[in-house]
SEPAVEX-423166 format. One record per residue (C-alpha): residue number from 0; x, y, z. Coordinates in steps of 0.02 Angstrom, whole numbers. Each point is the difference from the previous one (the first is absolute). Layout:
BEGIN
- NUM,X,Y,Z
...
//
This chain:
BEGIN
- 0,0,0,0
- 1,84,151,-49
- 2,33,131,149
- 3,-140,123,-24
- 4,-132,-128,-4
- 5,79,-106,142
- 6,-12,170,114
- 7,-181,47,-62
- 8,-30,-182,34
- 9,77,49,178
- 10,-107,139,20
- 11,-169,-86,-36
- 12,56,-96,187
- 13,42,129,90
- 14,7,190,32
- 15,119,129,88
- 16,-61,124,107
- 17,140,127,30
- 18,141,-159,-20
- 19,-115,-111,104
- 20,-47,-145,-77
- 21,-186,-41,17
- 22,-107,-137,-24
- 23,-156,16,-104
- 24,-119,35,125
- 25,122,140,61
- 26,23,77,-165
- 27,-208,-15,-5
- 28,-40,102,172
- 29,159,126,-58
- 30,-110,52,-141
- 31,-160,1,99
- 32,74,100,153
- 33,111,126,-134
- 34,-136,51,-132
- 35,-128,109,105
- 36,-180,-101,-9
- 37,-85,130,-74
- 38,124,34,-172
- 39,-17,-205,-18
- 40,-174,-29,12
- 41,-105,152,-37
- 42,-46,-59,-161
- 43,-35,-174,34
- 44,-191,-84,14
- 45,-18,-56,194
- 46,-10,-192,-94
- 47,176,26,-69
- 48,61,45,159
- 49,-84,-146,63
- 50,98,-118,-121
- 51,158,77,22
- 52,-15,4,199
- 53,-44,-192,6
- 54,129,-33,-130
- 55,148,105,89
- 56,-46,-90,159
- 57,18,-167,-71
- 58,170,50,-68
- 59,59,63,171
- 60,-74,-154,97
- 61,127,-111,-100
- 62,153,116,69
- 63,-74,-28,197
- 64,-2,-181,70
- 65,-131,18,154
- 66,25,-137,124
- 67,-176,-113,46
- 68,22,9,206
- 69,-138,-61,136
- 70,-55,100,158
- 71,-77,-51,155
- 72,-107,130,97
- 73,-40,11,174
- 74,-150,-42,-11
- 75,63,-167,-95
- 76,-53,36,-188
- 77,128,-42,-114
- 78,37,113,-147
- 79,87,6,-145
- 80,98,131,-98
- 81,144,43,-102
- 82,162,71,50
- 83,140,125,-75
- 84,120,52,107
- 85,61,183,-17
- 86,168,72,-43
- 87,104,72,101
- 88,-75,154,91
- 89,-160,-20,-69
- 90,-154,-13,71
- 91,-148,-165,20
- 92,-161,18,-56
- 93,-109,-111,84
- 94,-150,-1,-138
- 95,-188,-15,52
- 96,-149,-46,-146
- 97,-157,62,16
- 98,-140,-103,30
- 99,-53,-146,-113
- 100,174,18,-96
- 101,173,-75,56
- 102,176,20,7
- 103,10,-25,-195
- 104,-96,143,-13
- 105,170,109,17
- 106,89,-57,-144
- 107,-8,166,-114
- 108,76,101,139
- 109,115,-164,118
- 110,126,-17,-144
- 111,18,189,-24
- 112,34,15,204
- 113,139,-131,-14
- 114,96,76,-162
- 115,11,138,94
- 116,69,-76,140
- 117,-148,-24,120
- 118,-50,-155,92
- 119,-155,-76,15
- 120,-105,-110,84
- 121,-162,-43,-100
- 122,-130,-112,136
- 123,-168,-71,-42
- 124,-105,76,157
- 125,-86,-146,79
- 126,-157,-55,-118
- 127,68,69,-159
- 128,121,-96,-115
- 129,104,-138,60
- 130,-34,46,188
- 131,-178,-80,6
- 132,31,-138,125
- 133,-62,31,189
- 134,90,-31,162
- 135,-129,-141,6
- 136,29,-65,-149
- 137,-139,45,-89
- 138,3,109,-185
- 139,-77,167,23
- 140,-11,126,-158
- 141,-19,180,43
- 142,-198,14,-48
- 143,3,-115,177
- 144,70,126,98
- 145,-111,109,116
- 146,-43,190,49
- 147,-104,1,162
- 148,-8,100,154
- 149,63,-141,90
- 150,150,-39,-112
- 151,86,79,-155
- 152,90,-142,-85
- 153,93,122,-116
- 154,70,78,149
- 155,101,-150,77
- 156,110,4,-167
- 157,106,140,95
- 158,73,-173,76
- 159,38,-48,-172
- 160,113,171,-44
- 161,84,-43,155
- 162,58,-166,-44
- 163,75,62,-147
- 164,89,135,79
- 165,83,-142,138
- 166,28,-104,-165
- 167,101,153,-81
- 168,84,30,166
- 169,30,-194,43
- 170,107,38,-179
- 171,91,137,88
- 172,-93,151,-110
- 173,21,144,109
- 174,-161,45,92
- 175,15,188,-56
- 176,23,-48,-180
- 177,-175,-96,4
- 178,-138,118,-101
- 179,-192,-41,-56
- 180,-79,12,-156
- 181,-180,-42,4
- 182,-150,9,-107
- 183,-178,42,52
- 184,-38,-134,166
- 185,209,-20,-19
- 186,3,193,27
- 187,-94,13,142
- 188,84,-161,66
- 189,186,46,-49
- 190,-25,193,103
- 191,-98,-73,129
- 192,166,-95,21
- 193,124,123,-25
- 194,-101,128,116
- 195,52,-113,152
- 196,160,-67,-77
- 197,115,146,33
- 198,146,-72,-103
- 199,-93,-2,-164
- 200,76,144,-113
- 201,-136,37,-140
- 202,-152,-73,-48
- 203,-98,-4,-179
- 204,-173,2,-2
- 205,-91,-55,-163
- 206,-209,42,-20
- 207,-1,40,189
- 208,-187,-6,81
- 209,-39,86,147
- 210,-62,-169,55
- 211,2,-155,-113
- 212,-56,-147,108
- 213,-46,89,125
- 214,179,47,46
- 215,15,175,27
- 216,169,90,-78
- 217,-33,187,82
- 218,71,-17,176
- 219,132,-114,-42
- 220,62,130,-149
- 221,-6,116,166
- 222,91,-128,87
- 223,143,-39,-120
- 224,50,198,1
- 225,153,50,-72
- 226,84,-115,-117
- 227,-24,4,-200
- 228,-169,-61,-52
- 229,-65,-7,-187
- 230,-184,0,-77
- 231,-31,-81,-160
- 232,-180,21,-78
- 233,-113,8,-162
- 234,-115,140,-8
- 235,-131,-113,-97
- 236,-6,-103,140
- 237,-130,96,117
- 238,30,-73,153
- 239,182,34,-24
- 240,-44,163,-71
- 241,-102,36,153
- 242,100,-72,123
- 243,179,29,-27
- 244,8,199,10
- 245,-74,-24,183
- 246,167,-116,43
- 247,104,115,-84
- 248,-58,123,124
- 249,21,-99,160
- 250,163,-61,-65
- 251,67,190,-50
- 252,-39,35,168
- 253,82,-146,102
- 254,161,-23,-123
- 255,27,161,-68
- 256,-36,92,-175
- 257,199,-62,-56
- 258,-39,-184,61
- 259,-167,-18,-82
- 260,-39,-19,-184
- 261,-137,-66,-119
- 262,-6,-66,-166
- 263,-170,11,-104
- 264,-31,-87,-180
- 265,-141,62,-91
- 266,-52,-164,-66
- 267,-76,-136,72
- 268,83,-131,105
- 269,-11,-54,182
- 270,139,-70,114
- 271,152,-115,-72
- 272,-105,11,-168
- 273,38,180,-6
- 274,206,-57,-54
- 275,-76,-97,-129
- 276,-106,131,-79
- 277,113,148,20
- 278,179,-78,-8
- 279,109,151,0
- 280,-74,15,191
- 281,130,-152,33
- 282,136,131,-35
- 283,-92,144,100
- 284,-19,-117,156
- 285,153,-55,15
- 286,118,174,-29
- 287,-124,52,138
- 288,67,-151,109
- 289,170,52,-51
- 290,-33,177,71
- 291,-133,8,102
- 292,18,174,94
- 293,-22,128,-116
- 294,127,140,-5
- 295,-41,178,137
- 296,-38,151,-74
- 297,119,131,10
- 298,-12,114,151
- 299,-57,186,-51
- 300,122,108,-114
- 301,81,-169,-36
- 302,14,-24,-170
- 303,-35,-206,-56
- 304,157,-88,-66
//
C-alpha cells in the first residue's frame, strides 16, 4: 500500500486531538463538545436529530465496556447494574431511571459520561429491569408496587441508592466524588438522597416533578443547599413545563444563582428519552458536569475579562 493511502488508511482508525491519540468514540464526543449545538443542528428536522443521536450513541457504546455487577440492599433486594469506573480525578455518577424504564434506559447519554472520563453506575431500581425478584423470592414488576397512606413502596428505593453508593465505596470510589443523576421518580429519589448525604458534590435532575409518586422534591431541594444542581426539561411537556420553574426557584434560593442552572428543549421529550430526541443535550449535560459553578460577575467598575 503506498504511504499516503496506508496513513489515510491510519486515519480512518484513529484521530489526534492536539497530539493525543483518540479512539473513535473520543474523536466522536470531540466534535460534539467543539462545534456549538446550535451552528450543527439548526437546520436539521427533530427526526434527523433523532437518527443521528441514536446512531452516535451506538458508535460511542462500542468505545465504553460497562461492567454487569449485582447489589444487595438493606432491605435484601438484589439488583443489578452496570459499572464503569472513572478516570483519575473524575467524578461517579450513580444513575437513577425513572419509573417503568431501567438502567438501559441511559445509554444515549452513559457512553458520553465515560468518554469523557466519568464513571458510572447504571442500577435497575427494585421492580424495574433485571431487579424484579423480592427478598421473598417472589417476581414483582413495578405496576405491583403500592402508593398508600400507610406505605409508599417507591419510597423504600432510597435503600436501593444506598447500596450502590457502599458498592462504589466497597471499590474504594471516594465518597465526595459520588454524584446523582436522576430522571423524573430518579430525580426526586437521587436529591432526596443527596439532601441528607452531605458528601455528594452535584446532582442532575432530568423532568423533575414536584412530586412523582408521591415523593415530594421541594424540601429536600431546600435541604441539599449549596452544592451545584442542574434542571433539565421540555417545555412541551406540561407538567415539566409547569413544574420545573417552581424548583428552579427553591433551588436558586438554597444553592445559589452561580450553582443552579436549567436546560429547556422546545420539543417534546420526557426524562432519559429527552437524550434521545435532542442529542446535542448529551454534549450540553456533560460540559455542565465538567463545570458546574458558573463563573461571578465582576464586582462594580470591574471590567469582565
Amino acid at each position: 500500500m503506498p504511504a499516503k493511502d496506508a496513513n489515510d488508511a491510519k486515519k480512518g482508525e484513529e484521530q489526534t486531538n492536539g497530539g493525543k491519540r483518540m479512539d473513535i468514540g473520543e474523536y466522536i464526543w470531540s466534535f460534539l463538545t467543539q462545534t456549538h449545538p446550535a451552528d450543527r443542528t439548526a437546520w436539521m428536522p427533530s427526526r434527523i436529530l433523532a437518527l443521528i443521536g441514536t446512531a452516535v450513541a451506538a458508535v460511542l457504546a462500542v468505545s465504553v465496556q460497562a461492567e454487569p455487577v449485582q447489589l444487595t440492599t438493606a432491605d435484601s433486594w438484589s439488583l443489578k447494574a452496570t459499572w464503569v469506573p472513572a478516570k483519575e480525578g473524575k467524578m461517579t455518577f450513580i444513575l437513577v431511571h425513572e419509573a417503568g424504564k431501567n438502567k438501559d434506559s441511559w445509554s444515549h447519554l452513559s457512553p458520553a459520561l465515560a468518554v469523557a472520563g466519568f464513571g458510572y453506575l447504571a442500577i435497575d431500581l427494585r421492580a424495574h429491569g433485571e431487579s424484579v425478584r423480592s427478598p421473598s423470592g417472589e417476581t414483582v414488576g413495578w405496576k405491583e408496587l403500592q402508593v398508600s397512606k400507610e406505605k409508599n413502596d417507591w419510597i423504600a428505593m432510597t435503600e436501593d441508592l444506598q447500596a450502590a453508593e457502599r458498592w462504589l465505596v466497597g471499590r474504594n470510589v471516594p465518597e465526595a466524588s459520588i454524584g446523582y443523576i436522576g430522571a423524573d421518580l430518579g430525580a426526586a429519589l437521587a436529591v432526596r438522597r443527596a439532601a441528607t448525604r452531605v458528601t455528594t458534590p452535584l446532582v442532575v435532575l432530568i423532568s423533575p416533578r414536584l412530586a412523582s409518586k408521591d415523593i415530594p422534591i421541594l424540601n429536600a431541594v431546600r435541604a441539599y443547599k449549596d452544592r451545584p444542581i442542574l434542571m433539565v426539561y421540555s417545555e412541551a411537556d406540561k407538567r415539566s413545563a409547569r413544574d420545573v420553574p417552581v424548583i428552579y426557584t427553591f433551588a436558586r434560593l438554597a444553592a445559589g444563582e452561580q450553582r443552579t442552572a436549567c436546560m429547556s428543549v422546545a420539543s417534546e421529550g420526557y426524562g432519559t428519552g429527552l437524550f434521545e430526541a435532542q442529542p446535542e443535550l448529551v454534549a450540553r449535560v456533560v460540559n455542565w458536569i465538567a463545570k458546574p459553578v458558573a463563573s461571578a460577575p465582576p464586582a462594580v467598575g470591574q471590567s469582565p475579562k
